[in-house]
C-alpha positions in Angstrom: -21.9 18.7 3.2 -21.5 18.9 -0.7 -17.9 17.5 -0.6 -19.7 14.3 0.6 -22.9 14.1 -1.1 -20.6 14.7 -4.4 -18.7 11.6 -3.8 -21.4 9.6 -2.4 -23.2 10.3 -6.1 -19.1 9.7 -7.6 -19.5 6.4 -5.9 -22.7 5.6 -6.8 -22.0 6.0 -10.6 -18.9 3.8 -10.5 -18.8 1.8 -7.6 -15.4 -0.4 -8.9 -13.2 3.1 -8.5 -11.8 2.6 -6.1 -9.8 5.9 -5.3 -13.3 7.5 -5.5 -14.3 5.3 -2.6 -11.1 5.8 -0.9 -12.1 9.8 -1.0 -15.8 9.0 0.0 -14.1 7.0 3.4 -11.4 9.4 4.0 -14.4 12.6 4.0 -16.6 10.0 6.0 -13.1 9.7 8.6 -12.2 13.7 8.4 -15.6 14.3 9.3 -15.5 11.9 12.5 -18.1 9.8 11.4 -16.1 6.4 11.9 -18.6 3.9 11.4 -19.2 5.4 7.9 -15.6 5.5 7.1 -15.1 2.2 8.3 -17.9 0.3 6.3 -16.9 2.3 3.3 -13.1 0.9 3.9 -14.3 -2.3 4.4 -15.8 -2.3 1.0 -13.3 -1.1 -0.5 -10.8 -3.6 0.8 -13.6 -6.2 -0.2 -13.3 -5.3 -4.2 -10.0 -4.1 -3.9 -8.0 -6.2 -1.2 -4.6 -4.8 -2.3 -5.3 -0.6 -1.8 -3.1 -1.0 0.8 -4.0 2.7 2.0 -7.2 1.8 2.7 -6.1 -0.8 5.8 -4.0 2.5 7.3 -6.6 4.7 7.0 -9.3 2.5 8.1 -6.6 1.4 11.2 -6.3 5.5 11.9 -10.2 5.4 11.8 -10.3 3.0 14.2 -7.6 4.6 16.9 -9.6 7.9 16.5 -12.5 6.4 17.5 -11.1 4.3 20.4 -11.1 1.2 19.1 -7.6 0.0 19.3 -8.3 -3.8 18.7 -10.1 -2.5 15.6 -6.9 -0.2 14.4 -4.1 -3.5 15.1 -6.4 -5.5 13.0 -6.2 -3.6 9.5 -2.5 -2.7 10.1 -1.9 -6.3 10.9 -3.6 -7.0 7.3 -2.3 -4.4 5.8 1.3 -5.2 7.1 0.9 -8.7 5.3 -0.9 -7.2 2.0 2.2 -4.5 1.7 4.6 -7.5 1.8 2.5 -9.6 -0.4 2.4 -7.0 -3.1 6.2 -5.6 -2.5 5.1 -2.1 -1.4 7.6 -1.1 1.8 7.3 2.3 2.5 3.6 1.1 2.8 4.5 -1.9 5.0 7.1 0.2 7.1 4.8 3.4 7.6 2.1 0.4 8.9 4.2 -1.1 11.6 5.2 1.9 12.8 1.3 2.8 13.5 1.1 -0.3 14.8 4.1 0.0 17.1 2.9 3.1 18.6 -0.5 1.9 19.3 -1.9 2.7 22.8 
């Protein structure tokens, strides 16, 4: 896995870029390793609360790995971040995840 180790060491060096993080998450999540993904949205979110791509994709996490409660809960936040910061493709692609849920 050198895609991953290279943005695990990308992430290391600068920790507050946060596109960098959203790649490591997204590799972590197209490799089906949820948990990773997840923790590594979750910090993301945490320094950057308004990367609103980061709730989808950590909600699309989530649904791939079963947990549907998990997935409502970042598009729900996400849903209310997208308004907060005006961005409504964002905000409408969200509630549409959310309203196909299963």
């Amino acid at each position: 896995m050198p895609r991953l180790d290279a943005l695990k060491g990308m992430v290391e060096q600068t920790p507050e870029d946060s596109r960098v993080r959203f790649m490591l998450a997204m590799e972590y999540s197209n490799s089906h390793r949820f948990a990773e993904a997840k923790q590594e949205f979750d910090e993301l979110i945490n320094r950057d609360p308004n990367y609103v791509s980061a709730y989808f994709m950590a909600g699309r996490a989530c649904e791939s790995a079963g947990d549907i409660a998990g997935a409502r809960g970042y598009l729900e936040l996400g849903i209310e971040t997208a308004r907060q910061i005006g961005d409504r493709h964002a905000e409408s692609e969200m509630q549409t995840a959310l309203e196909t849920l299963t």
